[in-house]
VOSE-304215 format. One record per residue (C-alpha): residue in one letter; x, y, z. Coordinates in steps of 0.02 Angstrom, whole numbers, plus 32768, in hexadecimal, padded with zeros to 4 digits. Layout:
<pts>
@aa:a; px:X; py:Y; pz:Z
...
</pts>
This chain:
<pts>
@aa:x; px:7AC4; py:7E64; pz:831A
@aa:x; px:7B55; py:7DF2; pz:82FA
@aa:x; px:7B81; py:7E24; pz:8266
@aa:x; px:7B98; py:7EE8; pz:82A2
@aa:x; px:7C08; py:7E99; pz:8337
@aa:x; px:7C79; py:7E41; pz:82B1
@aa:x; px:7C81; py:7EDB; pz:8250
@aa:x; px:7CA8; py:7F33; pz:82F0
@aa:x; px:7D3D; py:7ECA; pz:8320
@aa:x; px:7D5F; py:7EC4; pz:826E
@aa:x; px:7D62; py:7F8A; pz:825E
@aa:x; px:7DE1; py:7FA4; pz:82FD
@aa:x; px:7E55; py:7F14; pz:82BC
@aa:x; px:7E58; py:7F63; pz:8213
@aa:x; px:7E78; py:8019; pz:825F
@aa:x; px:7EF0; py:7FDF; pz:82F1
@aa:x; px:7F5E; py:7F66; pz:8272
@aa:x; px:7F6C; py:7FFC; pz:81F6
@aa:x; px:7FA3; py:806D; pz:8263
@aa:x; px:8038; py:8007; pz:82AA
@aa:x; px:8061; py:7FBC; pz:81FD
@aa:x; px:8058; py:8077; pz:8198
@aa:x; px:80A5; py:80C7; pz:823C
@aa:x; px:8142; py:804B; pz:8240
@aa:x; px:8146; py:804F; pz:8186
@aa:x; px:8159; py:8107; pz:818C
@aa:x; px:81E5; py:80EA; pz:8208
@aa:x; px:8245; py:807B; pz:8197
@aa:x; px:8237; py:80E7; pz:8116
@aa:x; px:824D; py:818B; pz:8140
@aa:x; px:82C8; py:8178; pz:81DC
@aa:x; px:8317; py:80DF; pz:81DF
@aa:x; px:8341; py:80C9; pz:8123
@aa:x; px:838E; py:8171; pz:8117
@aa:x; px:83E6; py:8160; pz:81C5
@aa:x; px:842E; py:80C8; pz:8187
@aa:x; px:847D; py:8110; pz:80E2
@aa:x; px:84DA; py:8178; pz:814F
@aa:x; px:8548; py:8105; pz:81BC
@aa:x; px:85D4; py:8086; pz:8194
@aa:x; px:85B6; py:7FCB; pz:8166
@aa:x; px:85D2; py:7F79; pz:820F
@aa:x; px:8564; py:8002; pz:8269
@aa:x; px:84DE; py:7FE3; pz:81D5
@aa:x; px:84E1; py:7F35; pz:820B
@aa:x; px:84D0; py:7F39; pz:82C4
@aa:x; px:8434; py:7FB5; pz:82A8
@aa:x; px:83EF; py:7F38; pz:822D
@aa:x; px:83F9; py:7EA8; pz:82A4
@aa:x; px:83CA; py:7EFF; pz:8342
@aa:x; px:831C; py:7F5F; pz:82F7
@aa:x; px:82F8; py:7F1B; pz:8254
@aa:x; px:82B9; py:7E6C; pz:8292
@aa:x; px:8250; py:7EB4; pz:8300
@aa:x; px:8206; py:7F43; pz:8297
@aa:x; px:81D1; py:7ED2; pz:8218
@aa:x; px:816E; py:7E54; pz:827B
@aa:x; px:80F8; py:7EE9; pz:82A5
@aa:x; px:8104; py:7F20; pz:81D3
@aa:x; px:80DA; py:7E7E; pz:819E
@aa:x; px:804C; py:7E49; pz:8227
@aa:x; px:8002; py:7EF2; pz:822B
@aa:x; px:8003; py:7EE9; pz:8172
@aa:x; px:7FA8; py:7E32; pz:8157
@aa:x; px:7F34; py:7E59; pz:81D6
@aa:x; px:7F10; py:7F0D; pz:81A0
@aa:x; px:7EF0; py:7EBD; pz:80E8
@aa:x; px:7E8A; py:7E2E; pz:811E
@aa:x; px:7E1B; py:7E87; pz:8185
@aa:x; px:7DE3; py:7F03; pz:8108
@aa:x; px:7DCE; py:7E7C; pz:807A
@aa:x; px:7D55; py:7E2C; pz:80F8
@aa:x; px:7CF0; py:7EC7; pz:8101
@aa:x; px:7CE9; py:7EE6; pz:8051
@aa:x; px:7C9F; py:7E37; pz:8031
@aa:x; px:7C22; py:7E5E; pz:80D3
@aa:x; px:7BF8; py:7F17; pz:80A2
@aa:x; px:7C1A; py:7F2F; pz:7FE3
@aa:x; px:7C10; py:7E86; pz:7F88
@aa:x; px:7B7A; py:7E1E; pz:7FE9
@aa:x; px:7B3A; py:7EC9; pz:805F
@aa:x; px:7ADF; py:7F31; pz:7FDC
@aa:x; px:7B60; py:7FB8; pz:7FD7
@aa:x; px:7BA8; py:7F76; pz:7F3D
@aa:x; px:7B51; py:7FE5; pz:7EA1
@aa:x; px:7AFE; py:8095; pz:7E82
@aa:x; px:7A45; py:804B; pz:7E4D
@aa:x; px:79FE; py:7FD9; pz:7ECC
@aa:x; px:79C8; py:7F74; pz:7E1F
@aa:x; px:7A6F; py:7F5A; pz:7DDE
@aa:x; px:7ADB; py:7ED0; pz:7E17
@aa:x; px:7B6F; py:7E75; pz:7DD9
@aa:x; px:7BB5; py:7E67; pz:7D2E
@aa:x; px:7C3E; py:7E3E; pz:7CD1
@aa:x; px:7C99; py:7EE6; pz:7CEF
@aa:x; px:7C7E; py:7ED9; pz:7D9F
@aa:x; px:7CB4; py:7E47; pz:7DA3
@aa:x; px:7D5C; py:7E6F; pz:7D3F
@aa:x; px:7D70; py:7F01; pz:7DAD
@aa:x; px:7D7E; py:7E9C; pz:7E40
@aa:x; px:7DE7; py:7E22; pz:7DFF
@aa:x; px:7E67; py:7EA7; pz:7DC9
@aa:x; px:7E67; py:7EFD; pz:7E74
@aa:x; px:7EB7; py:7E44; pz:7EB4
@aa:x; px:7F34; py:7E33; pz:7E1A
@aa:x; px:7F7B; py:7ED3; pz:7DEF
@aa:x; px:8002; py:7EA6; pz:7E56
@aa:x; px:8056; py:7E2D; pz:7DF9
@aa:x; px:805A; py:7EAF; pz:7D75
@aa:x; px:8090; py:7F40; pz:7DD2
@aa:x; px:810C; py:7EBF; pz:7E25
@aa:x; px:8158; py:7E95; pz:7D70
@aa:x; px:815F; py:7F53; pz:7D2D
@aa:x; px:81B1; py:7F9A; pz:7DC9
@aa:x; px:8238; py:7F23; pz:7DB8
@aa:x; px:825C; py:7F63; pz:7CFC
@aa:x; px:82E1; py:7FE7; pz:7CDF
@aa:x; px:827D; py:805B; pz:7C93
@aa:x; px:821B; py:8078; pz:7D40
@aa:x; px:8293; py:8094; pz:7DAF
@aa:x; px:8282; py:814A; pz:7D8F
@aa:x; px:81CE; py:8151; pz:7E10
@aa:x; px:8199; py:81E2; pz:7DAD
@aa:x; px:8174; py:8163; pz:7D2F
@aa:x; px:812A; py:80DB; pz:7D9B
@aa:x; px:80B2; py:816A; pz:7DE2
@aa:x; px:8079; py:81A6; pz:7D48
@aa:x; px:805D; py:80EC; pz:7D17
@aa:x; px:7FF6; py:80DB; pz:7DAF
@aa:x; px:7F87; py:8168; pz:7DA4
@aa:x; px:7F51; py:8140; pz:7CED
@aa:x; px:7F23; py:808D; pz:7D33
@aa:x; px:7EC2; py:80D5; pz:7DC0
@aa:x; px:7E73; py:8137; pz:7D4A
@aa:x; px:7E40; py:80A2; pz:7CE2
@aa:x; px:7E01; py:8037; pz:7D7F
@aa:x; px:7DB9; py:80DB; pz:7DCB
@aa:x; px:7D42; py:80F0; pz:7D1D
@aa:x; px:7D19; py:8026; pz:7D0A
@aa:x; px:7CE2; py:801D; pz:7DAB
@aa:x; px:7C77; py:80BD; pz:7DA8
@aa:x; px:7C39; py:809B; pz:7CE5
@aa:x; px:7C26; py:7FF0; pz:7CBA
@aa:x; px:7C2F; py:7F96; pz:7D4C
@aa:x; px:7B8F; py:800E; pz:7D88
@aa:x; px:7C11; py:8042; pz:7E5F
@aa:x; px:7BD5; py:80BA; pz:7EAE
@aa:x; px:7C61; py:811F; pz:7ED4
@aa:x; px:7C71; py:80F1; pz:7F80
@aa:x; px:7C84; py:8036; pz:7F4B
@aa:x; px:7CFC; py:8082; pz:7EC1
@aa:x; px:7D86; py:80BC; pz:7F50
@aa:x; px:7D6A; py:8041; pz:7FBA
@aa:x; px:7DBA; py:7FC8; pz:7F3B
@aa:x; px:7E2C; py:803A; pz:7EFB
@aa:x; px:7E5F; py:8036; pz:7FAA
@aa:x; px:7E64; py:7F7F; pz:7FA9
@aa:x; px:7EDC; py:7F6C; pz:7F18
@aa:x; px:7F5D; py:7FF3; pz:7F5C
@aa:x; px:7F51; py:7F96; pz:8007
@aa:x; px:7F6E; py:7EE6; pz:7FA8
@aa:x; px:8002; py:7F26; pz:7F51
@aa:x; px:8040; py:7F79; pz:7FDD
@aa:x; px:802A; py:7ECC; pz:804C
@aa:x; px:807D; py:7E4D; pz:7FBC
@aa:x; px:8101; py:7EC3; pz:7FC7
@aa:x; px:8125; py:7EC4; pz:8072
@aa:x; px:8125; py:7DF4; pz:8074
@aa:x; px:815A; py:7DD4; pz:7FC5
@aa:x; px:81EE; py:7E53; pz:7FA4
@aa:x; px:820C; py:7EA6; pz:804F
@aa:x; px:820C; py:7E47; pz:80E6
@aa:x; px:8265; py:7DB0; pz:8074
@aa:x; px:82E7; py:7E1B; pz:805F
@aa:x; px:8300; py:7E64; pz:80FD
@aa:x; px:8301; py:7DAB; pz:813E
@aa:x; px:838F; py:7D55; pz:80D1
@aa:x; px:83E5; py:7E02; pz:80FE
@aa:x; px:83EA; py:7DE3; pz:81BA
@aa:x; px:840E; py:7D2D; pz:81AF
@aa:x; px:84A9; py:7D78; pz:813B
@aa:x; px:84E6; py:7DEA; pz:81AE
@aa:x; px:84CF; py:7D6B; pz:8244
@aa:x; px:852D; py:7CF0; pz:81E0
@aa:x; px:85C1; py:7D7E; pz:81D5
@aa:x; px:8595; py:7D87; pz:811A
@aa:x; px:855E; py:7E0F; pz:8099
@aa:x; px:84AE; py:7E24; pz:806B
@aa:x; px:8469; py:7E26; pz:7FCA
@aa:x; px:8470; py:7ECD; pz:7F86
@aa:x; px:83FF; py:7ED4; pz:7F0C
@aa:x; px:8372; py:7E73; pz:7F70
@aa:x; px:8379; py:7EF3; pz:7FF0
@aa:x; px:8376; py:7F86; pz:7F5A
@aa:x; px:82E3; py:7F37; pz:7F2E
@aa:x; px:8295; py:7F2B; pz:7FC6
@aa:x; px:82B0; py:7FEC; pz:7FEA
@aa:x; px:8254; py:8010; pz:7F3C
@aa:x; px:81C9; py:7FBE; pz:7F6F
@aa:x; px:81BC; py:8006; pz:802F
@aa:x; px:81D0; py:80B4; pz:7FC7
@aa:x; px:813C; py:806C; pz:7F57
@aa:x; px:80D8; py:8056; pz:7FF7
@aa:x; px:80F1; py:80ED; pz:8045
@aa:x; px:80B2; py:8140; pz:7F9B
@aa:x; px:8019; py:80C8; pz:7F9F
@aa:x; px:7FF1; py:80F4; pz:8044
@aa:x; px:7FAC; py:81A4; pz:8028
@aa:x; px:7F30; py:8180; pz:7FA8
@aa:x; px:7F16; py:80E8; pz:801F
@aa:x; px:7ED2; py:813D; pz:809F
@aa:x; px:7E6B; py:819F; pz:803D
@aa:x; px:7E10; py:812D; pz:7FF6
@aa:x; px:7DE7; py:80F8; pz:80AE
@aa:x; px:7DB7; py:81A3; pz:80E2
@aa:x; px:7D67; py:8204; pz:8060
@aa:x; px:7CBF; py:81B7; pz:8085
@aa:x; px:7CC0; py:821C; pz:8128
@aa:x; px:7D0D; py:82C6; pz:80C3
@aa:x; px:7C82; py:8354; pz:80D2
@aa:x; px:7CC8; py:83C8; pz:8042
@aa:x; px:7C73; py:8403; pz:7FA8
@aa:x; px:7C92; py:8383; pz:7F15
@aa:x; px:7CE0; py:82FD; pz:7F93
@aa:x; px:7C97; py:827F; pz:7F36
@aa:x; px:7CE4; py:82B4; pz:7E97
@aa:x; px:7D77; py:823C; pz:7E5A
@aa:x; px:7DC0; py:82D7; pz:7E30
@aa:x; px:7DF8; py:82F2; pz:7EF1
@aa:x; px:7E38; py:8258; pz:7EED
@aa:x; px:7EB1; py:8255; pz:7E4F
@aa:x; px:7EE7; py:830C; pz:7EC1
@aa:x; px:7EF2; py:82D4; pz:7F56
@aa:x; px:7F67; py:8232; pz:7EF5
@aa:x; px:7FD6; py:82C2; pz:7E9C
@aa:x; px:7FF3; py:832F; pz:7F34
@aa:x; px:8011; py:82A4; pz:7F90
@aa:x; px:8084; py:825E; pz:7F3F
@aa:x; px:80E8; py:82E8; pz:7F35
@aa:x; px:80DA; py:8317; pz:7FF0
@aa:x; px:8132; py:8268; pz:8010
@aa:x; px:81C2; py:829B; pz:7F76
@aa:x; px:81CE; py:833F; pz:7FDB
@aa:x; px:81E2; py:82CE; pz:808B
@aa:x; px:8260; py:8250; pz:803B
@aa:x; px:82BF; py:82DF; pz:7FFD
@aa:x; px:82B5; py:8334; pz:80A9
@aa:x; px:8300; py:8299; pz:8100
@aa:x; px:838D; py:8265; pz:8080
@aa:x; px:8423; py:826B; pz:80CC
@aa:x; px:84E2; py:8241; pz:8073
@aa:x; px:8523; py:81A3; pz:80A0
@aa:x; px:85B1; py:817A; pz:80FB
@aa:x; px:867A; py:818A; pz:80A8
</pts>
């Protein structure tokens, strides 16, 4: 009985938090950024200082909380709660256990290779990422012995830890020394704050597949359980975001 009312309170937090940190994150990037390429310095500024400080204490919070709350449930309902493998008689291994560990440290390598020249073209990136969801998607469902539902919902769990580190390790630093700039009367770092719009651009890639992997499980459609939906439902979303990004571009200001 206690352990269902954790999971409860757990469950809301984890829904509530990701809907204002995806929500506000969608808002950055598909309003704000684009609004902001299109006025003068000064203006930029006064936006910045006015919204930005504000928006990103509900990015950040709803993000950490959104995060930690579902890596609590995966340890309660996948990794100690029987949910873990296909045969009741398997159990863990070394694949498993390699699996997991990768879902918690890709992001120091996705962190390193989206810095490098070569991916700043996101068509590259994206391909890159598919072929290593691919890989994680068939060593958790061969070797490691998933079950497919334990297979998205750590998929899931490595997009959302990317997406998190980025929003407190490359984003919201950013952001930060930017407003303390601009309060100061001083420039902001330029490149910080490029970097910081790749990776809220990363996110808002991440986030589709993202919240499929939280929803499939409930998806009543012939072959839903196929990981072929889901490298589809990554492809076409991906592009429905290129198709949104291009919809809100706007020039910037003379």
């Amino acid at each position: 009985m206690a352990q269902e009312i954790v999971l409860s309170f757990l469950r809301w937090s984890h829904v509530i938090s990701g809907v204002v940190w995806l929500g506000f994150a969608y808002v950055f990037v598909f309003v704000l950024l684009p609004a902001s390429a299109a006025v003068g310095a000064e203006l930029k500024r006064t936006f910045a200082l006015s919204l930005h400080r504000r928006l990103f204490a509900f990015v950040r919070w709803g993000s950490l909380i959104a995060w930690a709350s579902g890596v609590v449930m995966l340890g309660m309902l996948y990794h100690s709660g029987g949910r873990m493998f296909d045969n009741a008689s398997s159990g863990w291994n070394a694949a498993a256990g390699i699996a997991v560990l990768l879902v918690f440290l890709l992001f120091s390598v996705y962190d390193a290779l989206a810095r490098h020249s070569f991916f700043s073209d996101l068509r590259r990136l994206g391909l890159l990422g598919l072929l290593v969801t691919i890989a994680m998607v068939e060593l958790m469902s061969g070797p490691a012995g998933m079950g497919y539902s334990a297979v998205l919902i750590h998929i899931g769990t490595m997009y959302g830890t990317i997406m998190t580190a980025n929003v407190w390790m490359r984003i919201w630093p950013a952001q930060r020394e930017a407003l303390a700039a601009w309060q100061n009367g001083r420039e902001a770092d330029t490149a910080r704050l490029a970097v910081a719009a790749q990776c809220s651009r990363h996110n808002a890639y991440l986030s589709v597949p993202l919240l499929w992997t939280m929803l499939a499980q409930h998806t009543v459609i012939p072959g839903a359980l196929s990981p072929l939906w889901f490298y589809g439902v990554i492809i076409v979303g991906w592009g429905l975001v290129a198709l949104l990004e291009s919809r809100t571009t706007v020039r910037p200001a003379a």
